[in-house]
C-alpha positions as CSV (number, residue, x, y, z in Angstrom):
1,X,-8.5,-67.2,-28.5
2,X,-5.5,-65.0,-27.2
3,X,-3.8,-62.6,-28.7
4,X,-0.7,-60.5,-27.5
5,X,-0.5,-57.0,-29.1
6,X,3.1,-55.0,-28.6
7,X,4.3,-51.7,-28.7
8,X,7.9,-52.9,-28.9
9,X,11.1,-51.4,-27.8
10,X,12.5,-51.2,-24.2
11,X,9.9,-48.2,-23.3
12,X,7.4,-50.4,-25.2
13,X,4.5,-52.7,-23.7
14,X,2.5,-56.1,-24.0
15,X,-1.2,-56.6,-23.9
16,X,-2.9,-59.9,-23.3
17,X,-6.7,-60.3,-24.9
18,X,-8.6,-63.1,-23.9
19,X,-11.6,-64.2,-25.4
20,X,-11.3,-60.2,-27.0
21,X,-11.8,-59.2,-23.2
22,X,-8.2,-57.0,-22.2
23,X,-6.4,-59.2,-19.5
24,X,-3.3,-58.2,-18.6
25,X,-1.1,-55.2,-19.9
26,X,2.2,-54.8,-18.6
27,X,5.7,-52.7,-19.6
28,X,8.3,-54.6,-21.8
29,X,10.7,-56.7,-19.5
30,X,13.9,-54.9,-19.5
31,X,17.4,-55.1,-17.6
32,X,20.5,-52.9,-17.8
33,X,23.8,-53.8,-19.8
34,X,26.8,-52.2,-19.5
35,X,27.7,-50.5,-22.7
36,X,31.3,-49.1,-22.9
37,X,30.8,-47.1,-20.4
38,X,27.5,-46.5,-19.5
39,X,24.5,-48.7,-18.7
40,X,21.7,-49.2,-22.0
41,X,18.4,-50.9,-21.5
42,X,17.4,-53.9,-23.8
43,X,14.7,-56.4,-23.5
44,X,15.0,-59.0,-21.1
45,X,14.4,-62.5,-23.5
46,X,14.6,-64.5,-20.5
47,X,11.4,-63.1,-18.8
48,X,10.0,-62.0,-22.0
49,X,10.0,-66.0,-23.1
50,X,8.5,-67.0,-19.4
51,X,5.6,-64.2,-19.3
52,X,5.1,-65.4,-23.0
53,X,5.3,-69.6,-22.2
54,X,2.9,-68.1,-19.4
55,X,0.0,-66.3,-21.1
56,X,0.4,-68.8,-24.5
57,X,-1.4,-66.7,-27.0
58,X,-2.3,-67.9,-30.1
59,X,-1.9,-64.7,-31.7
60,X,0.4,-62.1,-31.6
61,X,0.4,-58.6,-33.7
62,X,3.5,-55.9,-32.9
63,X,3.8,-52.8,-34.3
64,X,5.7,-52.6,-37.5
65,X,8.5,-50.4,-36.7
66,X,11.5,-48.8,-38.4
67,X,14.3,-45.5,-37.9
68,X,12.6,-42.8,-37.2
69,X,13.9,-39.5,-38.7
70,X,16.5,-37.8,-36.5
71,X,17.6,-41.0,-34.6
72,X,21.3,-41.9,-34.8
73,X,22.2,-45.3,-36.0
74,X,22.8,-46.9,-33.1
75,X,19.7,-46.1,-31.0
76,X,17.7,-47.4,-34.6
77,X,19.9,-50.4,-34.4
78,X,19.1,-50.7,-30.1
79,X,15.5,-50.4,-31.3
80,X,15.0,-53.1,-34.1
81,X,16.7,-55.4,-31.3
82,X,13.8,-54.8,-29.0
83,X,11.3,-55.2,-31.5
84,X,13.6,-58.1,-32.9
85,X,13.4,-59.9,-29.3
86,X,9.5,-59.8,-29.5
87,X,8.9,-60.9,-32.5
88,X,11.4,-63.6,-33.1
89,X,10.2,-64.7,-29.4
90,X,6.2,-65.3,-30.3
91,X,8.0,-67.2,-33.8
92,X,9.9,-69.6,-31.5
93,X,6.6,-70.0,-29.3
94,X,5.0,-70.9,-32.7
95,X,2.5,-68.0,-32.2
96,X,1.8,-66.9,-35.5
97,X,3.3,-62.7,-36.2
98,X,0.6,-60.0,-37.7
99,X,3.1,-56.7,-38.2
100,X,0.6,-53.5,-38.2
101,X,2.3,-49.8,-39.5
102,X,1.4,-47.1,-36.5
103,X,-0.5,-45.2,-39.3
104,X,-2.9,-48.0,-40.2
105,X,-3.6,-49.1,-36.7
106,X,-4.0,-45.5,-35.6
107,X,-5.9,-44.4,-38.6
108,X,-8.5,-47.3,-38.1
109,X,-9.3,-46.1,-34.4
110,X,-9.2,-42.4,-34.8
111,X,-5.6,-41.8,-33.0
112,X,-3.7,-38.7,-33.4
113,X,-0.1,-39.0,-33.4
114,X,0.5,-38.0,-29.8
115,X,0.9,-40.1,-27.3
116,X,-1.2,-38.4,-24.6
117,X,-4.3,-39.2,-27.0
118,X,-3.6,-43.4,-27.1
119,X,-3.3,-43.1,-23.4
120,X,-7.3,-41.3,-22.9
121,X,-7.9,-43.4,-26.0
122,X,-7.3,-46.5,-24.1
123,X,-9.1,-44.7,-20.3
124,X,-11.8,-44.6,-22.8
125,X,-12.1,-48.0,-24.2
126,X,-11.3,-49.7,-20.7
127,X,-12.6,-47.1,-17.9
128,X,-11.4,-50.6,-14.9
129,X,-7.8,-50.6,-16.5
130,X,-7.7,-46.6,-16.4
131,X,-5.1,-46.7,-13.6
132,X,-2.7,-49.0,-16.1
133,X,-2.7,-46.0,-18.4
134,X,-2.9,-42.8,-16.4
135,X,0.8,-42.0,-16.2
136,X,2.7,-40.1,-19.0
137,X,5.1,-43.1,-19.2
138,X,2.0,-45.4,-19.4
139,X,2.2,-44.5,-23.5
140,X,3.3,-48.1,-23.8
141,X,0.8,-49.9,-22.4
142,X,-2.4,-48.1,-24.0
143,X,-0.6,-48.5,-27.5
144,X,0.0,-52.4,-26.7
145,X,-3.7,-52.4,-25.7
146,X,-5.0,-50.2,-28.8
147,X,-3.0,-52.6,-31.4
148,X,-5.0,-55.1,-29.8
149,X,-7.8,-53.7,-30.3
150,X,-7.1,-52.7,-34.1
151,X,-6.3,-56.6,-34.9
152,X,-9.2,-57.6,-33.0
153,X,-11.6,-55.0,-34.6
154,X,-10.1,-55.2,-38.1
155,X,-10.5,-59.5,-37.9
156,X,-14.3,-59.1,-36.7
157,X,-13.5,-60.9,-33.4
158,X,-15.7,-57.9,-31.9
159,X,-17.6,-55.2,-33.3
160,X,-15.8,-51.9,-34.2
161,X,-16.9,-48.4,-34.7
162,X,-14.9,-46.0,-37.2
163,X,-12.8,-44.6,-34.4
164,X,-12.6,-44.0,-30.4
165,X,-13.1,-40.3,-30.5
166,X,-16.6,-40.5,-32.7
């Protein structure tokens, strides 16, 4: 089996599991529009759909996201594109979607709310891949990787404890 686990938007990630062994983790393919008058980031569907064709999961699981409190309506709106591009992506691959709510993957794995703790969370789980996750900005990646791991854990593909920390 391979899955592909996403921490979407255009600061987002994607995670490949093989055989519930982490593969590949890389940042969210993005390139820069010109917006009135300055330049935006949105996902790039061209190289998402190619890194996609290329890894052909057979599963994918995103984070389930919505506005957060605070954002205007336009960076919500810029946002559920990104995580739009993903998902309707893996549906045109025919990879069939699991949506997971931030609370009940990070719940399940003993996550605080900050980033810094998915980042040692996923150092932790995957000490070889600690360089993919050692940089502030690396946020991405180790949540990609730790939703992943939630989907895998939660559908007995491997054996799970009751959270990274404990």
């Amino acid at each position: 089996m391979k899955l592909v686990s996403c921490d979407p938007g255009c600061t987002g990630a994607l995670a490949l599991f093989s055989d519930g062994n982490l593969t590949s983790v890389v940042d969210m393919p993005v390139l820069s529009v010109r917006r009135g008058k300055t330049d935006k980031n949105e996902v790039d569907g061209h190289t998402l759909a190619e890194l996609l064709r290329q890894w052909a999961p057979t599963a994918g699981v995103i984070e389930q996201v919505g506005g957060m409190t605070g954002q205007s309506a336009s960076a919500a709106f810029n946002f559920g594109r990104a995580a739009g591009a993903v998902e309707y992506t893996l549906t045109a691959l025919n990879v069939r979607l699991v949506r997971v709510p931030p609370v009940t993957w990070k719940k399940r794995l003993g996550i605080k709310a900050g980033k810094d703790d998915s980042r040692l969370a996923a150092m932790r789980l995957w000490p070889a891949l600690a360089d993919q996750f050692k940089r502030k900005k690396d946020d991405g990646r180790a949540e990609a990787a730790l939703i992943g791991h939630w989907y895998m854990t939660t559908h007995s593909m491997e054996v799970g404890g009751e959270g990274i920390f404990g």
